[in-house]
C-alpha positions in Angstrom: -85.8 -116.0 36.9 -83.1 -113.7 38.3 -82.4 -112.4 34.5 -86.0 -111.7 33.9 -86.8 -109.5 37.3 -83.5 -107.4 36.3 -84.6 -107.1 33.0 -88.0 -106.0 34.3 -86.6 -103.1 36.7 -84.3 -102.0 34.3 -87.1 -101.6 31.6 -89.3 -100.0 34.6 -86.8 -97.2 35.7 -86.1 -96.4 31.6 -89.7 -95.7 31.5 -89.9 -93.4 34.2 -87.1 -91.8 33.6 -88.1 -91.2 29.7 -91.8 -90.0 31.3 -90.1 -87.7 33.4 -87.8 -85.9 31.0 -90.8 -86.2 28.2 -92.5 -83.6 30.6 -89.2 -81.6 30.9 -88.9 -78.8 28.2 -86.2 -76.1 27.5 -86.9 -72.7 28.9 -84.4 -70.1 27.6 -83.4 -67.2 29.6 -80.8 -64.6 30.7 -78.8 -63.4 33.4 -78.6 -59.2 34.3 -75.9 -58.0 36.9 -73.8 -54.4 36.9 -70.9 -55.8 35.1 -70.6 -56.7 31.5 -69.1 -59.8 32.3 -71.9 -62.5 32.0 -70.2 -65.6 30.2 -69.6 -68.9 31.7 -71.9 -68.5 35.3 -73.0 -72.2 35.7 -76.8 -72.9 35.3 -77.6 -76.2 36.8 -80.8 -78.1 37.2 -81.3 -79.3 40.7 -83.7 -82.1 40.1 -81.6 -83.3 36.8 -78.1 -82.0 38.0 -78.3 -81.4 34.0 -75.6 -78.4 33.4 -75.4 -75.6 31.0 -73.1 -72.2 31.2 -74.5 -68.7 29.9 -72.7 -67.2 26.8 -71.0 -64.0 26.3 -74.5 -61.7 26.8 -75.8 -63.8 29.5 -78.2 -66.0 27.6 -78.8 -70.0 28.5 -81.0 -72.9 27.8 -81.7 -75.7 29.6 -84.4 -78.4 30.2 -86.5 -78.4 32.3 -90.1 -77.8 33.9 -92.5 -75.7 36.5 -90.8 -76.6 40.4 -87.9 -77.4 39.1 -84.7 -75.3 40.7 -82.2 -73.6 38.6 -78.9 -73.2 40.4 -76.8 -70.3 39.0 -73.7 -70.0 40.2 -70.1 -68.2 39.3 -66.7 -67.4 41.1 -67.7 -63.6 40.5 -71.4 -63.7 41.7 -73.5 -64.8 44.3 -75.2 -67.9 43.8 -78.8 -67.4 43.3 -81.5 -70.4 43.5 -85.0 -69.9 41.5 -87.8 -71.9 41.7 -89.4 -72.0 38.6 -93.5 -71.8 37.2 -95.5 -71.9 34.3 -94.6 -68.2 33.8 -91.3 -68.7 33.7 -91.7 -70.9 30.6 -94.1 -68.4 28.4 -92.1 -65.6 29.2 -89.8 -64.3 26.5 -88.1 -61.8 28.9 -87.2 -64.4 31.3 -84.6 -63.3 33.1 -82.2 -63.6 36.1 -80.6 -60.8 38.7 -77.0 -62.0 40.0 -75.4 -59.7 42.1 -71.3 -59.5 42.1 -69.3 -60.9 45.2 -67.7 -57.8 46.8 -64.8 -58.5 48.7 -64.6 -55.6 51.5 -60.6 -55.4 52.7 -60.3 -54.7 56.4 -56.8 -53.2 55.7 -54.5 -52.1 53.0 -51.2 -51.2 53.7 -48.9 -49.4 51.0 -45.3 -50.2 50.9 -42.6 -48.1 49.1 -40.4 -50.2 47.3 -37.3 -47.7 46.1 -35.2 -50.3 44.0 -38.3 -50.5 41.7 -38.6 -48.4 39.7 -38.4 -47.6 35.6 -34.6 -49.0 35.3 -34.9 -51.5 37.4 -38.3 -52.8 35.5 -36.2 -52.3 32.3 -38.4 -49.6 30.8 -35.5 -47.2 30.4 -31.5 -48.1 30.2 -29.5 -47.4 33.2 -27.8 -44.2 33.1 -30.2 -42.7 30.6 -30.6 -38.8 31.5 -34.6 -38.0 32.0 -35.7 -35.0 31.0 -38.3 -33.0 31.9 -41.7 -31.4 29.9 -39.4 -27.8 29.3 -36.2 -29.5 28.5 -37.4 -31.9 26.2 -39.2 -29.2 24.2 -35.7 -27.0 24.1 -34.4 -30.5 23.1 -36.3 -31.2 20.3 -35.6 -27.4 18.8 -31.9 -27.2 18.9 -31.4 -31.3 18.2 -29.3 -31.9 14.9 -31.0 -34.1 12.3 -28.1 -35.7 11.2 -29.8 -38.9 9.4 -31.7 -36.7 7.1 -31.1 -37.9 3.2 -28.8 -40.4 5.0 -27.1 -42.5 2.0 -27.0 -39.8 -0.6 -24.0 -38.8 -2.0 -23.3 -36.1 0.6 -23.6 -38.5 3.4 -26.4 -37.1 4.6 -28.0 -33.4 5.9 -28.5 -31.5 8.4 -32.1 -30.3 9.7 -32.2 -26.4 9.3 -35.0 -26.7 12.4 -32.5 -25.8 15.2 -30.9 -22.5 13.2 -34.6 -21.1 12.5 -35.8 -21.5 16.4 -32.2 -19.6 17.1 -32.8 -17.1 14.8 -36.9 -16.3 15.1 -35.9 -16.7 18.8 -37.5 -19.7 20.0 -34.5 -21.3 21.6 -34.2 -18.4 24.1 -37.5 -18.3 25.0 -37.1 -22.7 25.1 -34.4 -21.9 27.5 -35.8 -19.2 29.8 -38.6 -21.9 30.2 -36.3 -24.3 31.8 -34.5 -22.1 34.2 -38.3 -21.0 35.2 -39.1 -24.7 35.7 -35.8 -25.7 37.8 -36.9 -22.6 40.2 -39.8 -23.9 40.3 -39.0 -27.2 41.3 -36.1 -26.0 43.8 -39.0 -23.5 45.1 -41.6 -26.4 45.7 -38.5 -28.8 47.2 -37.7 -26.2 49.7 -41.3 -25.7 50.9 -41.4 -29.6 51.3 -38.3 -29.5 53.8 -39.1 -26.3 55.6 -42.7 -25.1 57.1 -43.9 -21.2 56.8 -43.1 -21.3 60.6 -39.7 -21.8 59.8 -38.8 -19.2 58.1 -41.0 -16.6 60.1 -40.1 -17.4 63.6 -36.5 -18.9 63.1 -35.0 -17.1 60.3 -37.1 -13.6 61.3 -38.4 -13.1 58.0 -41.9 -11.4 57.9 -44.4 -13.6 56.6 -45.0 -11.1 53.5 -41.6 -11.5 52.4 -41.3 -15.2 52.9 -42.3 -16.0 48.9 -39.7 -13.2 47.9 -36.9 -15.1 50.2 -37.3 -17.9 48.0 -37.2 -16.8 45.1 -34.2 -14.9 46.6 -32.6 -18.1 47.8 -33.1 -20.5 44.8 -31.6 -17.7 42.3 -28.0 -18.6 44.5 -26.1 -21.7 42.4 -24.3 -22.8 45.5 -27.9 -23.0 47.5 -29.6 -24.8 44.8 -27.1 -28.0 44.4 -27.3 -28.1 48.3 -30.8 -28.1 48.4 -31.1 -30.6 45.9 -28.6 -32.9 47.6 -31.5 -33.1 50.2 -29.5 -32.4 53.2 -31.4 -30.7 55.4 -28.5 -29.7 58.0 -26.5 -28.1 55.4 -29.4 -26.2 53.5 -30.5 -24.8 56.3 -27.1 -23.3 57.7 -26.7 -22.0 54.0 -30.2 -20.6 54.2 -29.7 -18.3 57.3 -26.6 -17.1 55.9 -28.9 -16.0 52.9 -31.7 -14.9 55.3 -29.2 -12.2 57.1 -28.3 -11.0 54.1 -32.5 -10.6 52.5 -33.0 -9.1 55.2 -30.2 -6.4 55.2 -31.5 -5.9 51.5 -35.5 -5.7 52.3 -34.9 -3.2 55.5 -32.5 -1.1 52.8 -35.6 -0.8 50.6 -37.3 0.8 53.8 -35.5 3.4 54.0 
């Protein structure tokens, strides 16, 4: 008797549970959002718990029927619940907004690391000289090709590059280049370590004449290496030394 009434529920929730997914059927759709990045949001059936994920362009399928809810949900978006209706189903443009989970910091907080940096990462070998844009250009035009015809009889050649650019003048105008680009730098370093102020109302130098000054100052070899040692105590006691003397020059020119 016991076999029989099991039998007979069993056989009862089968049928109601083949009714109810006989009246389910598969609605396709999409899902939209402001990133490209539409593949593998979840798309889950609330009444089924039946599961599906969207592909690559955001497109699912799943079964299902009108009041049934479609969860959607992904680490990257919002979840969004839809109740569905006979629309839903004879619409061939069905289809889904998710917006994007923006994360707002309350704080960022750069740190400057020193020891990393292009050697330390590996990138370039330790001791390697770095040159810059003007002195790899003057590099590259007086550089002796030496592995040219390598294995020949003669051992090898040499590239006639480097003698052209000396004679048609290339290599001088290459090398004015890169004195004009260590002023330059020397001229913006100096700036860094010492305001206009500085020079106008400790070292006396009229404001008009404080761009001539440096161009003055970076032209003196003994003032460049200490400025670009970065000590600031010793640049500056080198610099007023330099600043008596501009001005001695500049009020000569006055006369």
């Amino acid at each position: 008797m016991t076999k029989s009434i099991v039998c007979f529920l069993v056989a009862v929730i089968s049928q109601n549970s083949w009714s109810q997914n006989q009246e389910r059927t598969v609605i396709n759709g999409k899902i939209t959002s402001n990133t490209n990045d539409l593949e593998g949001v979840y798309v889950v059936n609330a009444q089924t718990e039946t599961m599906t994920t969207t592909n690559a362009s955001g497109a699912f399928s799943i079964l299902a029927k009108p009041d049934d809810v479609l969860v959607f949900s992904s680490i990257q978006f919002k979840e969004n619940r839809v109740l569905l209706t006979c629309e839903n189903f004879t619409d061939l443009n069905f289809t889904v907004r998710m917006n994007l989970v923006m994360h707002q910091l309350q704080e960022v907080v750069i740190k400057r690391y020193d020891n990393i940096n292009a050697v330390a990462l590996g990138i370039v070998p330790s001791g390697q000289k770095s040159y810059t844009e003007a002195e790899r250009k003057l590099r590259t035009a007086t550089a002796l090709d030496a592995t040219a015809n390598a294995g020949t009889m003669a051992g090898g050649s040499i590239s006639a590059d480097p003698l052209l650019n000396f004679l048609s003048g290339r290599t001088a105008m290459l090398k004015k280049e890169v004195e004009v680009e260590k002023k330059e730098f020397f001229m913006k370093l100096l700036e860094r370590m010492f305001s206009l102020e500085h020079f106008v109302e400790r070292l006396k130098i009229p404001a008009e004449y404080v761009k001539g000054f440096e161009y003055y100052a970076v032209e003196n070899k003994q003032f460049t290496t200490i400025l670009n040692s970065k000590n600031k105590t010793s640049t500056e006691f080198l610099m007023g030394e330099l600043a008596v003397k501009y001005k001695e020059i500049i009020a000569g020119e006055g006369k």
